[in-house]
C-alpha positions in Angstrom: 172.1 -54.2 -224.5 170.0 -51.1 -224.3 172.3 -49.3 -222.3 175.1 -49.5 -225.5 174.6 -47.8 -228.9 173.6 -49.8 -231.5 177.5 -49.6 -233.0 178.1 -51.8 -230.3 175.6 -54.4 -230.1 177.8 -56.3 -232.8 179.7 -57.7 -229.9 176.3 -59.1 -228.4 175.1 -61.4 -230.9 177.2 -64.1 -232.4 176.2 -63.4 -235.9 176.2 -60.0 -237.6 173.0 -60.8 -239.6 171.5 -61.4 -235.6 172.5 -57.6 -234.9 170.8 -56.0 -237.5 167.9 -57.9 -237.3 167.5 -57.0 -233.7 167.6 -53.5 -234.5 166.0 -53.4 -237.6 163.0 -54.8 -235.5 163.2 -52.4 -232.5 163.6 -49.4 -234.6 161.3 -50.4 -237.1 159.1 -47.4 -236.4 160.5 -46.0 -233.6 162.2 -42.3 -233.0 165.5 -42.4 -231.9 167.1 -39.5 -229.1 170.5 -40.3 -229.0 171.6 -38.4 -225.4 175.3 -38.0 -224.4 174.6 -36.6 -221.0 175.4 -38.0 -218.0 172.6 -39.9 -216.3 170.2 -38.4 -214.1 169.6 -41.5 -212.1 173.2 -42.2 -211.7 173.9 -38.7 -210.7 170.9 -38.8 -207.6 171.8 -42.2 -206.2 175.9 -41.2 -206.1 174.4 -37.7 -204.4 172.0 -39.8 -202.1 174.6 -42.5 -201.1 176.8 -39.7 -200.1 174.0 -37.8 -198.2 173.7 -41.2 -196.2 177.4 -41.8 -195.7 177.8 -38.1 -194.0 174.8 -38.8 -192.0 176.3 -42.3 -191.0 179.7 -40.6 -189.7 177.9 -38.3 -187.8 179.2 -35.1 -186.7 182.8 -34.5 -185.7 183.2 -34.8 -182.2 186.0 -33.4 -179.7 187.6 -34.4 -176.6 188.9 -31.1 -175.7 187.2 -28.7 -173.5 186.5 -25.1 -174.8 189.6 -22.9 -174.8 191.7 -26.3 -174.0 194.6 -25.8 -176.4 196.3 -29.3 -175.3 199.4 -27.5 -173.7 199.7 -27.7 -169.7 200.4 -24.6 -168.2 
């Protein structure tokens, strides 16, 4: 639940009185930053898993010789 704004959390708890007294007791003293950024730690492992899948494929490689153009002469 901490990953959905508290709007939502309604759709956690089977009771509405439930909800409020979750958040009643989390926030009871609490400051609240509401971000709507993307996530930073979402952002580095999409960046880092496709670091490793370019590393994985390797570089291109090619059959042909230098100045080869595939057409016989």
């Amino acid at each position: 639940t901490a990953n959905q704004p508290f709007g939502q959390w309604d759709s956690i708890f089977p009771d509405k009185a439930m909800t409020v007294a979750a958040i009643d007791r989390l926030v009871h003293h609490a400051v609240i930053f509401e971000m709507n950024v993307e996530s930073y730690r979402r952002k580095t492992a999409v960046d880092r898993a496709m670091s490793r899948r370019d590393t994985a494929s390797g570089p291109a490689t090619s059959h042909e010789e230098p100045g080869d153009t595939g057409q016989e002469t």
